[in-house]
C-alpha positions as semicolon CSV with decimal commas, in nm:
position;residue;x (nm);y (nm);z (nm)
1;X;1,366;2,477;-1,776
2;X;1,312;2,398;-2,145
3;X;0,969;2,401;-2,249
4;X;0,954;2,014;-2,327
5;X;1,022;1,953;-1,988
6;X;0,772;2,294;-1,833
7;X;0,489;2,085;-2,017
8;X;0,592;1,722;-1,900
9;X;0,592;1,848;-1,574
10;X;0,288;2,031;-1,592
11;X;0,063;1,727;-1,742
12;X;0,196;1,532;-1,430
13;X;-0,069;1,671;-1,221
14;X;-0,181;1,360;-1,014
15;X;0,174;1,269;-0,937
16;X;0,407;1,508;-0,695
17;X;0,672;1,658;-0,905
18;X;0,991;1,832;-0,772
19;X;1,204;1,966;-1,060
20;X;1,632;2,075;-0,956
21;X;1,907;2,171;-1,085
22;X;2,266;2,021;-1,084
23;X;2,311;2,140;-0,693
24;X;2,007;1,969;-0,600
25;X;1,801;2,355;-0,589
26;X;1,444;2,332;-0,625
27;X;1,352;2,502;-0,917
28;X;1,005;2,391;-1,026
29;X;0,745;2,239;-0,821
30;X;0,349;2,097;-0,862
31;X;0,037;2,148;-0,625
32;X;0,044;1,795;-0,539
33;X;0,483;1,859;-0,431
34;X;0,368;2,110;-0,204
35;X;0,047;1,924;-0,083
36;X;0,289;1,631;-0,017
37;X;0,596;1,780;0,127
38;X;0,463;2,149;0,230
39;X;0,522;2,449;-0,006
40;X;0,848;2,548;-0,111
41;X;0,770;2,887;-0,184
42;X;0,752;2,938;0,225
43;X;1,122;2,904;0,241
44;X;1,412;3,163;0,143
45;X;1,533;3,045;-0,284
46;X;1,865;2,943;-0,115
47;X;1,663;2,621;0,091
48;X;1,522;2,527;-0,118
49;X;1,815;2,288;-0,166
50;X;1,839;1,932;-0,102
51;X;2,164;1,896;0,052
52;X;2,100;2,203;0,278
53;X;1,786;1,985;0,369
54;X;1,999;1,723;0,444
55;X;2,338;1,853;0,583
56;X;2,224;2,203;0,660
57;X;2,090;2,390;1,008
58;X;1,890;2,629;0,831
59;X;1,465;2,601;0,791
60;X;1,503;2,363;0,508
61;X;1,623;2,089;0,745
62;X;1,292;2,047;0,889
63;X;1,175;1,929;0,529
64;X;1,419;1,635;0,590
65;X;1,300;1,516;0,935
66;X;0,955;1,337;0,781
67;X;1,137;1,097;0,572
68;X;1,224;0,777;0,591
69;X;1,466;0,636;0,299
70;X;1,429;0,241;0,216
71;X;1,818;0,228;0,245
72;X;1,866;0,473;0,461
73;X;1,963;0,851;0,475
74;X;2,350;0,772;0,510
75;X;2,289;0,578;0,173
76;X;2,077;0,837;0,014
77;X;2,290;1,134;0,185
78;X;2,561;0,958;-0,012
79;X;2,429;0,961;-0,347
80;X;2,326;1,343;-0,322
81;X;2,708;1,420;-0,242
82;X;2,805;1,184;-0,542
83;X;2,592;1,411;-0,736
84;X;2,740;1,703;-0,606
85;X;3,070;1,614;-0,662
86;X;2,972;1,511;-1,031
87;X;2,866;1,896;-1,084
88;X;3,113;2,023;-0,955
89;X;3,361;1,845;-1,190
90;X;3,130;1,978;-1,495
91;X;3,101;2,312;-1,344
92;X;3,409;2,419;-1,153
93;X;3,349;2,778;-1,232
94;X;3,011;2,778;-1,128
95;X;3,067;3,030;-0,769
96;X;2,713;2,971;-0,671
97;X;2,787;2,554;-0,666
98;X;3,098;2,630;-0,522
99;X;2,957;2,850;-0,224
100;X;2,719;2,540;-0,129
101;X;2,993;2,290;-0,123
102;X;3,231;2,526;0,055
103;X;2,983;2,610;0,302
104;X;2,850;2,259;0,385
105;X;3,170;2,130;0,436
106;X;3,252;2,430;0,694
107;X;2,942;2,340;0,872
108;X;2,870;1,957;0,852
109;X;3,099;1,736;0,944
110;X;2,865;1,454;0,795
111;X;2,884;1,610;0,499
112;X;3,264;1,702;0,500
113;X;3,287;1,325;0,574
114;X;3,138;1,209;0,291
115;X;3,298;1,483;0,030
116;X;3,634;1,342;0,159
117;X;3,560;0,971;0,102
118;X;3,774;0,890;-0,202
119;X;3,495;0,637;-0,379
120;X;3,180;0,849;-0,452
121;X;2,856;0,664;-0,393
122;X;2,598;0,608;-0,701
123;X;2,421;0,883;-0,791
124;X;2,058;0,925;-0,668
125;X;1,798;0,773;-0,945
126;X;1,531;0,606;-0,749
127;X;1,488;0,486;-0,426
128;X;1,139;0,377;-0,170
129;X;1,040;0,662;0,085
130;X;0,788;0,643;0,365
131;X;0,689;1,030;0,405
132;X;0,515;1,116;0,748
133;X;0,238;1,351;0,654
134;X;0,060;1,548;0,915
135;X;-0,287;1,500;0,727
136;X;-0,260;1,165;0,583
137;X;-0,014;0,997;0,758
138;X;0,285;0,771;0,676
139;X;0,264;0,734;0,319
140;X;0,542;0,497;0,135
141;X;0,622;0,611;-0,177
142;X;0,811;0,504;-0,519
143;X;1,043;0,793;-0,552
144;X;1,206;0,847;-0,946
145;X;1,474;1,051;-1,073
146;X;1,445;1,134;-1,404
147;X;1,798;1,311;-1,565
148;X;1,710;1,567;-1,843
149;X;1,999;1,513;-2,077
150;X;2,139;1,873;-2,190
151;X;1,965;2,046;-1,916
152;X;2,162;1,920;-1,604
153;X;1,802;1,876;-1,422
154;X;1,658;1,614;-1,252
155;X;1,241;1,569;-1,215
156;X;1,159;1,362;-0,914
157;X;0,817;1,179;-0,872
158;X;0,698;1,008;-0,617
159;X;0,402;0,722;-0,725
160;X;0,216;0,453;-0,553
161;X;0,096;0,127;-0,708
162;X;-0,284;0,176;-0,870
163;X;-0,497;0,094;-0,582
164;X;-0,324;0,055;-0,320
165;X;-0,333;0,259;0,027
166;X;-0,036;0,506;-0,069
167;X;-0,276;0,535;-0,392
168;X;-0,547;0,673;-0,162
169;X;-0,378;0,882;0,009
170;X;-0,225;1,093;-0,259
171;X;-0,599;1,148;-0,396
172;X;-0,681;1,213;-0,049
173;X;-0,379;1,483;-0,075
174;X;-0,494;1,589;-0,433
175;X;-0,832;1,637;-0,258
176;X;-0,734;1,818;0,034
177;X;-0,399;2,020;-0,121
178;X;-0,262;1,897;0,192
179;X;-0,362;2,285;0,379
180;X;-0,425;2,122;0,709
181;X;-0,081;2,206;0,890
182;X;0,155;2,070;0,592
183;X;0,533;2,176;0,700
């Protein structure tokens, strides 16, 4: 990560912050990430993947099972193979990118499904998520996707309106760090 972005990141304290690469890999997390979604660091580097979350069997897929996506996870399934596809036209030499795409389609058939469709979706840039928290409860959530330009990474946040419930909770969350049986 360039060291613009390390700091941005890092003076986003209050706000959960997942940083990934082009293939959707988690590669730069905050305390309040892992006291929102469980911590990262529990799983093998190679989960730590969205679309294995999504289209995978392996321990990341439990990661996927507390959230609820505002247009649904075909929709937002969708947009993470758009992005995929995207990379791998930038990248076709990349073997790591390659291995992820070659083995998702060999074990999803959702996922080999959607690689095949000929129109790609949008890409993923935003979208309203209800996460099911074992401390705090549901929780729904303003999720961003902020693209790095010249870095091929994208930081998600997810916010809640000033004062509201959601607001409380993620205090609650920044409170607690979540440790009360998180994922």
């Amino acid at each position: 990560m360039p060291p613009g972005i390390q700091r941005l990141a890092a003076r986003l304290g209050d706000v959960p912050v997942g940083v990934f690469a082009a293939d959707w890999s988690l590669v730069w997390w905050n305390t309040m990430w892992s006291a929102l979604h469980g911590d990262p660091a529990v799983l093998p580097a190679a989960e730590r993947n969205l679309a294995r979350a999504l289209f995978g069997t392996g321990p990341a897929r439990s990661l996927m099972l507390h959230i609820l996506f505002e247009h649904g996870q075909d929709a937002f399934a969708a947009s993470i193979v758009a992005d995929l596809k995207d990379a791998v036209s930038r990248y076709p030499a990349d073997s790591r990118l390659d291995r992820l795409v070659r083995e998702l389609r060999e074990t999803s058939d959702a996922f080999a499904h959607q690689w095949a469709a000929p129109t790609a979706a949008a890409p993923h840039t935003n979208d309203r998520k209800t996460i099911r928290h074992p401390q705090v409860g549901d929780i729904l959530l303003d999720c961003d996707v902020l693209v790095v330009p010249g870095a091929d990474l994208r930081m998600v946040t997810h916010t809640a309106a000033t004062g509201s419930a959601e607001a409380g909770k993620l205090d609650l969350l920044r409170v607690t760090g979540g440790h009360t049986g998180c994922r």
